[in-house]
N, C-alpha and C positions, 0 to 999 in steps of 0.2 A: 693665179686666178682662183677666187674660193666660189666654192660652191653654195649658189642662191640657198639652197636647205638649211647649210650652215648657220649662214647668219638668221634665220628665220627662227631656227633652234635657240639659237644664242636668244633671241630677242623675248621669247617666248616661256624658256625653263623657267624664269624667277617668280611670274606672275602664278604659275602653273606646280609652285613649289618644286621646282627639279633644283634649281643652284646649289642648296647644299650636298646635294648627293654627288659634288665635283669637289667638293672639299677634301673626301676621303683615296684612298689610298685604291686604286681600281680592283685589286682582291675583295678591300671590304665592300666597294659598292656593288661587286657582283654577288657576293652574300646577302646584299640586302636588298635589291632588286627580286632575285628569286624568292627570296624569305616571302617579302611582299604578295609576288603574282601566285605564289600556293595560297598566301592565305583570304585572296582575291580569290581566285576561281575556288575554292573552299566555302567561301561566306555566298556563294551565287549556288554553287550546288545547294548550300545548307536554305537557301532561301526561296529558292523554288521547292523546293519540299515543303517547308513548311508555310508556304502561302497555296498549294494542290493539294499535298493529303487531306485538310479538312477539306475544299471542295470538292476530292474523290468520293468520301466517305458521306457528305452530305449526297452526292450523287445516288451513293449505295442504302441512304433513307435512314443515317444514324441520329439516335434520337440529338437533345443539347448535353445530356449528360456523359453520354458514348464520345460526343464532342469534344467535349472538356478534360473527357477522363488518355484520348490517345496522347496529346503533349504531356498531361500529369503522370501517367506511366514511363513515358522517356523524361522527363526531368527526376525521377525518383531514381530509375536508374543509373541515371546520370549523376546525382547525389554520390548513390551509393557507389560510385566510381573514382570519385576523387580521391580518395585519401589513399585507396591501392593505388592509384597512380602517383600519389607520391612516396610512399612507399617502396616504387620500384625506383625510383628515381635517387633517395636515396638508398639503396641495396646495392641497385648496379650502375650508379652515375652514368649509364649511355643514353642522354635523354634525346641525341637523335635517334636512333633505334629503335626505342620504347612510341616515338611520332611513328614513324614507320611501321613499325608491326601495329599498334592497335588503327590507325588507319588507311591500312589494307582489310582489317577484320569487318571496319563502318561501310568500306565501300561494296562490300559481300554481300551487307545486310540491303546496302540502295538497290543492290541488281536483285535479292528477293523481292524489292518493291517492285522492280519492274514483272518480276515472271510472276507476281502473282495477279498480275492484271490478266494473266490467260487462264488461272484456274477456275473454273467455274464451282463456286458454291452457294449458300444460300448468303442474303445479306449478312447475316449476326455473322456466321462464321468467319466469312469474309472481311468485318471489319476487324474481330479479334487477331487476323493472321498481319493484317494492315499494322493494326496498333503493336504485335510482337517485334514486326520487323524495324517500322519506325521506333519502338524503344530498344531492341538492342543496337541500333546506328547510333544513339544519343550513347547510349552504355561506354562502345569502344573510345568513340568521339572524347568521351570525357574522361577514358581512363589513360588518355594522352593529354591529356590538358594542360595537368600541372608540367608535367615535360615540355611542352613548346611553350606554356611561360617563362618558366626559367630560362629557355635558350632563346626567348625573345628579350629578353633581358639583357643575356647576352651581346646578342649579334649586334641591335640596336644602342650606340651609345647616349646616355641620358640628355648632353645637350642638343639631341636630333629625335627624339622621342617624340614632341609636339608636332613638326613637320613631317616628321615621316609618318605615322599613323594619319597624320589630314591626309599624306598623301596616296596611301591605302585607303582609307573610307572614300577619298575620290574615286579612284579606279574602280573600290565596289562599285559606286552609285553610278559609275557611266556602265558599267556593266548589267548591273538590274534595268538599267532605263531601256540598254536594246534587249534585255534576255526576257524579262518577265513580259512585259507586252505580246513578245512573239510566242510564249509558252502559255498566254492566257488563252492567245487567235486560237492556236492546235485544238487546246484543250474545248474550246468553248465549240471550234470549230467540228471536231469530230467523237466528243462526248465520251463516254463510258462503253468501251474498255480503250480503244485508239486512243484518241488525245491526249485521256492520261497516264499511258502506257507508252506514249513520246516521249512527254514532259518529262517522268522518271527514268526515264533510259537517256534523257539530256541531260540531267543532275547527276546523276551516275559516271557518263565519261568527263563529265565537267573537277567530279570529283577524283576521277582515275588521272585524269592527268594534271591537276593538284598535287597527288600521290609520286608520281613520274616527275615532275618539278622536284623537288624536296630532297629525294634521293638524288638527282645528278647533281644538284647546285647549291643545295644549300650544308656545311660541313657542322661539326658538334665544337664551335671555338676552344670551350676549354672545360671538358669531362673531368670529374672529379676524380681522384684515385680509388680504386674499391679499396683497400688498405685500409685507405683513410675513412672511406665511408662508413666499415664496420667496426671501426675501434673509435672514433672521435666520441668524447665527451658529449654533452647535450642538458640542453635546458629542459625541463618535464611542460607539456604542453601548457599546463595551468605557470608555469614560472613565464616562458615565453609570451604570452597572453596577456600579464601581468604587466609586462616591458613593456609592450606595445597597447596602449590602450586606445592610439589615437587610429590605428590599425583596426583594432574592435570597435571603436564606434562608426567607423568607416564602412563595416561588414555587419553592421546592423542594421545602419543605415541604408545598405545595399539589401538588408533582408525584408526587412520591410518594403522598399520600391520595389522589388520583384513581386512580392508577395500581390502587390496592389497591382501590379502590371500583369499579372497573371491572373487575377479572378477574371478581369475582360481582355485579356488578350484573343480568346479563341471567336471571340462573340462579334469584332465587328466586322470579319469577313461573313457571319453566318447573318448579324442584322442587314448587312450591306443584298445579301444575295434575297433572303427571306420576307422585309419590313419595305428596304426602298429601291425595290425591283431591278438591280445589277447581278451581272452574268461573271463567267469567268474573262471575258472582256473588261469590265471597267475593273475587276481585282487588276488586273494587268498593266491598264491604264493610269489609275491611282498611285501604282506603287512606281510607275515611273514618272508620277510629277513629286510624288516624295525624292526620289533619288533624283530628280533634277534643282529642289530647290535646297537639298543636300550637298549639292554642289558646289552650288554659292556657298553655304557655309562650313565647307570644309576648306575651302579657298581663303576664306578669311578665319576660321577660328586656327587653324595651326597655328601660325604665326603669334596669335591673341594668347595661345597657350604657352608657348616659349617665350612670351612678352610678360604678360602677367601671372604666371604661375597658373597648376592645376586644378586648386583647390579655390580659387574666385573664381574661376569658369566652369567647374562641377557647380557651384554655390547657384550662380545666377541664372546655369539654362534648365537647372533643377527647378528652381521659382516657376522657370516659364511653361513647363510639360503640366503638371496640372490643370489646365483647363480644357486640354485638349477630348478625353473622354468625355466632361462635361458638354464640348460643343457637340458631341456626337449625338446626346442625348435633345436636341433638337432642329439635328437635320431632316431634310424632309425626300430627300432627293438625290442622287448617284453624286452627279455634278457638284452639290455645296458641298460634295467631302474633297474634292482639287482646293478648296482653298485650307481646308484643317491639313491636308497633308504637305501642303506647300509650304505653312508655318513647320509642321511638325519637321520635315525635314531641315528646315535651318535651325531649331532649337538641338533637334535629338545629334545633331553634329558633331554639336559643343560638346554636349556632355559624353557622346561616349568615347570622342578622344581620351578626355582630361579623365572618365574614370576608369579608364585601365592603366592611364598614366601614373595616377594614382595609386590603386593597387601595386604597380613594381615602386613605384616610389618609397610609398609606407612599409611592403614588408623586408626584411631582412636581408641582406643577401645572401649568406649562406645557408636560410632556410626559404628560400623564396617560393620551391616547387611545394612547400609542406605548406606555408601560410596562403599561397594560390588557390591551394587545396580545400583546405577550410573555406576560404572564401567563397570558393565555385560549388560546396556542400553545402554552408547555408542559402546561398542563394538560390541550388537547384532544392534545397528540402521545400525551400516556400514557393518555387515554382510548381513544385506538387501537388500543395495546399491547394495554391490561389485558383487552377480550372476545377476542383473539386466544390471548391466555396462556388465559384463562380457559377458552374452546372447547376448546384441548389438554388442559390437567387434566382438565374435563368425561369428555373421550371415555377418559382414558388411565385415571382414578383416581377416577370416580363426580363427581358433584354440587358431595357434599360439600365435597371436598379445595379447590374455588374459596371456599367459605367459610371455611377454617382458613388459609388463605393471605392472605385478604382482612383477616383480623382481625389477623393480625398487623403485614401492612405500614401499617395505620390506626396500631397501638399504636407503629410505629417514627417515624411522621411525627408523630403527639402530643408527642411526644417533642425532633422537631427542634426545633417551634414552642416547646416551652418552652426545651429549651437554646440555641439557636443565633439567634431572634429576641428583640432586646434592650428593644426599644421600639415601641411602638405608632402614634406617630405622626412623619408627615415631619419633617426639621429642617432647615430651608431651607438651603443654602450658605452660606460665608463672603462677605462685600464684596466681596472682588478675581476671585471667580466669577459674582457677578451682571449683567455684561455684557450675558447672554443673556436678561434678565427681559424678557418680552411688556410692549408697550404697553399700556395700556388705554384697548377699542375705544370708539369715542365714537357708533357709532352701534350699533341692537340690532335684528336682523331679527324681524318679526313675524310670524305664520302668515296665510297670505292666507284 
């Protein structure tokens, strides 16, 4: 006799993207199951934070510019993090370990978020100790970066790439839809210092046991030799660069869309709370009809990604995000932004499967933690910029004018991606360049 669950399971995995993950071999599916739900309660830590500290900080009476300037401080950070992180990566090839220690140091810096909600200072001082702590959390964060790309490269193999990350951004968005709501009630419910002194003591263990995940269950497939690591030959950045061009127009392209995404990133929680009279309730409410209509499109873009390639479905939901600051720019009211985020979360679905699939695609294999690297440096350099520009517009020309700026630098890098990036996936070297190709390791570290 089987059990009713069973068949319900059965009937249920394929619409819900689970059937592939019965394909693999039950070691590698428990590798990547865990890989998943770290990087799931990870992106939930990371997103209550950064939808509360600005309205902590607005709490504590920071002007637009103090606004703009705490994520621009942690995204400079965070810059200037990637490249030693890959650097350690290739040094000491243990790029699980390298995960591990710098995010144990990030989740140090979430529990100073919490304890500093009990220290009494005046506002200035207060937000500078906010803004310290929230950028050295980005710092650690990123000086693991390049390390769990390369071992998500790894763990993940390329023809499961598409479904598997739909199948993580789903679990985010069921996840934001019940966390962020109840972290708005708290917050909105018991004010400055309680609520928000919940909220980051919620992102905090959310991100401890993240931490606790990774370390039992997920292992370092196949670490490179230090041997190898410090005597192999190498390309000089500028020759590498040179190979891969469809790589740099890609991370240009990527520089540019951050850059824009970032002059009004920080401003539509502050117009939402400030211009069209919402609380830390409708932030709450908002960001879980985005992750509900996220849903929907991560249910169908996986599949659409491993059907038609990465590089048409970065091309086409890139077209569709541009208008969305624009619409912001003449809402009138809490509620007409449920319908901007209920598009937004079926456009933003697509693409940010297809561009990280992307990025492992285009760069290298044996240099992937170095070109990750670069990548996540230009793109945090112009994340630095863009609330810096952004805070100036703010103060000089209203709100607004960060969202008519924003839209437009989105619709020029749609743009690049289509004209200027040719192909979607890596195209190994010629023969008489292969020199440099890594051994393959013969032993494979396990997690203790």
């Amino acid at each position: 006799m089987r059990w009713p669950g069973r068949v319900w399971w059965r009937r249920w995995r394929s619409p819900l993207l689970l059937n592939f993950l019965y394909r693999v071999p039950a070691a590698k599916r428990r590798a990547l199951l865990a890989f998943g739900a770290e990087n799931v309660l990870t992106q939930v830590s990371e997103n209550a934070l950064l939808q509360y500290v600005p309205l902590y900080i607005i709490q504590l009476g920071a002007s637009n510019t103090q606004i703009g300037s705490v994520p621009a401080l942690g995204n400079l950070l965070a810059a200037l993090a990637q490249l030693p992180g890959a650097i350690l990566v290739e040094r000491l090839g243990h790029r699980r370990r390298i995960v591990l220690v710098t995010g144990l140091l990030a989740r140090v810096f979430i529990l100073g978020l919490v304890l500093a909600t009990f220290i009494t200072l005046s506002s200035r001082w207060l937000v500078l100790l906010v803004a310290f702590l929230f950028a050295g959390r980005a710092f650690f964060l990123a000086l693991g970066q390049p390390a769990w790309t390369s071992l998500a490269a790894d763990v993940v193999p390329n023809t499961l790439r598409g479904r598997y990350f739909a199948l993580r951004d789903f679990a985010v968005r069921i996840s934001l839809l019940t966390t962020l709501p109840i972290l708005g009630w708290v917050a909105d419910r018991w004010g400055v210092p309680l609520g928000y002194r919940i909220t980051f003591a919620v992102a905090w263990l959310l991100g401890l046991i993240a931490w606790g995940t990774f370390f039992r269950y997920v292992p370092d497939p196949a670490p490179l030799p230090v041997e190898y690591l410090k005597s192999r030959p190498r390309r000089t950045l500028w020759q590498a660069l040179r190979d891969e061009q469809d790589y740099v127009m890609f991370t240009l392209a990527n520089v540019v869309w951050n850059l824009s995404l970032t002059v009004a990133a920080p401003y539509f929680t502050v117009h939402l709370v400030r211009n069209l009279g919402g609380n830390a309730r409708w932030v709450g409410l908002l960001a879980a009809v985005g992750s509900i209509s996220g849903l929907v499109g991560t249910l169908y873009w996986g599949r659409v990604v491993d059907r038609w390639g990465n590089l048409k479905v970065n091309r086409l939901t890139a077209l569709a995000i541009p208008v969305l600051p624009w619409a912001w720019m003449v809402v009138t009211a809490p509620w007409q932004v449920i319908f901007l985020n209920a598009y937004a979360g079926l456009v933003w679905s697509g693409f940010l499967v297809s561009n990280f699939n992307l990025l492992l695609s285009l760069s290298p294999p044996r240099q992937r933690a170095r070109f990750a690297a670069l990548y996540q440096t230009g793109v945090l350099l112009s994340s630095f910029v863009g609330p810096l520009i952004g805070g100036q517009l703010a103060d000089l020309y209203g709100i607004r004018s960060t969202f008519f700026v924003s839209g437009i630098g989105r619709f020029l890098a749609a743009l690049m991606l289509i004209l200027l990036v040719r192909r979607g996936e890596y195209t190994p070297l010629p023969p008489e360049r292969l020199a440099e190709t890594p051994p393959t390791p013969t032993t494979s570290r396990r997690p203790s």
